[in-house]
C-alpha positions in Angstrom: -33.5 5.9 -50.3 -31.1 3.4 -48.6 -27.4 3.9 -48.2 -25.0 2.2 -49.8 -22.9 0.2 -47.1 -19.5 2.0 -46.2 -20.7 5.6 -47.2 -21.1 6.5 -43.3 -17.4 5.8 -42.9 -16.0 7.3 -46.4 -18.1 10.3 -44.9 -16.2 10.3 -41.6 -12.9 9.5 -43.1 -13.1 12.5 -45.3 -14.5 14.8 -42.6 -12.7 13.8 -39.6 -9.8 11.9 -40.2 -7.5 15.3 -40.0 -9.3 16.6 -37.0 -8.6 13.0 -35.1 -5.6 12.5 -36.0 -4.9 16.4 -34.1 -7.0 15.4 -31.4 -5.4 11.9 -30.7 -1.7 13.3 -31.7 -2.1 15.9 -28.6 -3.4 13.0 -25.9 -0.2 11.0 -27.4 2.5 12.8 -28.0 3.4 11.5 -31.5 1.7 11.8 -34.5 2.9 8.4 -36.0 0.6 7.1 -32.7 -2.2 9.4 -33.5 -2.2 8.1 -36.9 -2.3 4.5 -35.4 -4.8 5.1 -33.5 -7.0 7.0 -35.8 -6.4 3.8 -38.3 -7.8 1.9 -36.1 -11.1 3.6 -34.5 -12.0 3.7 -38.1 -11.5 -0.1 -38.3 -13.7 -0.2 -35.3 -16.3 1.8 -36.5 -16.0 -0.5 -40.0 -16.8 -3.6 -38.4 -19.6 -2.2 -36.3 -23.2 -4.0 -37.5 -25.3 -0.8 -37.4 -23.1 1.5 -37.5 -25.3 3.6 -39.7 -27.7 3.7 -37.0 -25.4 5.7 -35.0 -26.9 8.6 -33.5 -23.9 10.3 -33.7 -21.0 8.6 -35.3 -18.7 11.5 -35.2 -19.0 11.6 -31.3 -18.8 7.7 -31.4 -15.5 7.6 -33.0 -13.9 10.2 -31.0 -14.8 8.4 -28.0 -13.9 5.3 -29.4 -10.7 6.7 -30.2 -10.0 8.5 -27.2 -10.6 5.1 -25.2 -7.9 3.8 -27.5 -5.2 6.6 -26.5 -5.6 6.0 -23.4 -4.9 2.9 -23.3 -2.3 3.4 -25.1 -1.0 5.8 -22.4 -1.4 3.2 -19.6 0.6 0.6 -21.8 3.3 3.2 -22.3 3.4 3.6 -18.0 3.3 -0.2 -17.5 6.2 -0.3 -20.3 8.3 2.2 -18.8 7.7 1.0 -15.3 8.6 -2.0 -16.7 11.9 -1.1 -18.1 13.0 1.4 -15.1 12.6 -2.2 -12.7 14.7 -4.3 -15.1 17.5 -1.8 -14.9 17.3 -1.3 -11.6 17.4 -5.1 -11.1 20.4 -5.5 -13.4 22.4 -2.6 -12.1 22.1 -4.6 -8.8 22.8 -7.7 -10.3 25.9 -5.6 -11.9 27.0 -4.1 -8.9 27.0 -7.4 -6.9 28.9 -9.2 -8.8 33.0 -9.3 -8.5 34.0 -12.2 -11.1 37.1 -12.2 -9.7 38.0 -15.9 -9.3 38.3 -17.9 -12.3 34.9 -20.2 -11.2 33.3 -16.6 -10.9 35.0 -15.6 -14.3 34.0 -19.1 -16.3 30.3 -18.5 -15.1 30.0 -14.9 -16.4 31.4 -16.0 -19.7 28.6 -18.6 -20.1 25.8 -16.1 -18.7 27.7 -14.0 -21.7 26.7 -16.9 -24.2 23.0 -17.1 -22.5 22.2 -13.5 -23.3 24.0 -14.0 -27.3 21.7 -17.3 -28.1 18.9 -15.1 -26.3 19.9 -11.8 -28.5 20.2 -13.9 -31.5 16.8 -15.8 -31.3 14.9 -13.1 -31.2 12.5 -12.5 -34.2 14.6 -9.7 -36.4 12.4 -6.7 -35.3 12.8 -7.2 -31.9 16.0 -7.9 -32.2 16.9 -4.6 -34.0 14.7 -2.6 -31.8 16.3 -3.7 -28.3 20.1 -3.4 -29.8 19.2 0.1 -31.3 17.9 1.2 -27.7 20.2 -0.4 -25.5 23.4 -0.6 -27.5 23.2 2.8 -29.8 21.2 4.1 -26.8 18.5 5.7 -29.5 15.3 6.7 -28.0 11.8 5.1 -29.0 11.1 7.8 -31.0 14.1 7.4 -33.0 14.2 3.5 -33.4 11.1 4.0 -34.7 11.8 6.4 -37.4 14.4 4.3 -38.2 12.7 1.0 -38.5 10.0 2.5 -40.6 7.3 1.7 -37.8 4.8 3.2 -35.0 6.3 4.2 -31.3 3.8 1.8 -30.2 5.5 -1.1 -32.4 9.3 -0.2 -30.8 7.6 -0.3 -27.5 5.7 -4.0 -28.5 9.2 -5.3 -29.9 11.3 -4.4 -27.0 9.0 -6.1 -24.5 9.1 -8.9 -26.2 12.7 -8.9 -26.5 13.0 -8.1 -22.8 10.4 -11.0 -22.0 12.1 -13.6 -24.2 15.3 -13.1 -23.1 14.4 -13.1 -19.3 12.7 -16.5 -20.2 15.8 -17.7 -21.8 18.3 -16.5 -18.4 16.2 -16.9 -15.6 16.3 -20.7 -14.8 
């Protein structure tokens, strides 16, 4: 008797998606990731051909899924490495600079007007995501309980808030 196409992954959805969701939620820290994650492994596993063919499917999504946390992990470093060199950078940028004349003064007041155009073209999610971090000072975490939306999402938005607006000031 043949299958009906999709019953291997109802299957696995009702049998594992609790268990997978635990098992990526401890690699990641954050269930809301795990969850993600777990989302999307399933996805995988959807648009595989045979996927009813799998030896093992159960093993195959877990691997599958695991591959996915950790590359989540590694996208989290590069992020935060990311974000620990730009402050650096711009507390030494800071610290350098003494507008003290009124050339020095005129020139930081445009640079001001730089980073508003910057801030204000800026798609609205990213927009809210970088202000809530680096104005309110609320942690991933938070912004993203906030905004309704994955860690993973707050750490996509900021990037490209960070990216755009170093495009925008760096000539």
């Amino acid at each position: 008797m043949a299958k009906r196409p999709g019953e291997l992954l109802d299957a696995l959805i009702s049998s594992q998606r609790s268990a997978l969701v635990r098992f990526l939620s401890r690699k990641l820290g954050s269930i809301d990731d795990a969850q993600e994650i777990a989302q999307d492994a399933f996805m995988r596993l959807h648009r595989l051909e045979h996927a009813d063919d799998l030896d093992n499917a159960r093993a195959y999504l877990f691997q599958v899924a695991s591959n996915m946390a950790i590359d989540q992990l590694r996208r989290r470093k590069l992020h935060a490495r990311y974000l620990e060199e730009e402050g650096a950078r711009l507390q030494d940028d800071t610290a350098q600079q003494d507008p003290g004349t009124p050339e020095e003064l005129v020139a930081a007041r445009q640079q001001l007007g730089l980073i508003y155009r910057a801030i204000e073209d800026l798609p609205l999610r990213c927009r809210q995501a970088l202000m809530l971090h680096r104005v309110r000072g609320l942690s991933y975490a938070e912004i993203a309980r906030d905004m309704g939306v994955s860690v993973s999402s707050v750490e996509k938005y900021i990037l490209e808030a960070l990216k755009h607006c170093r495009e925008h000031l760096i000539p």
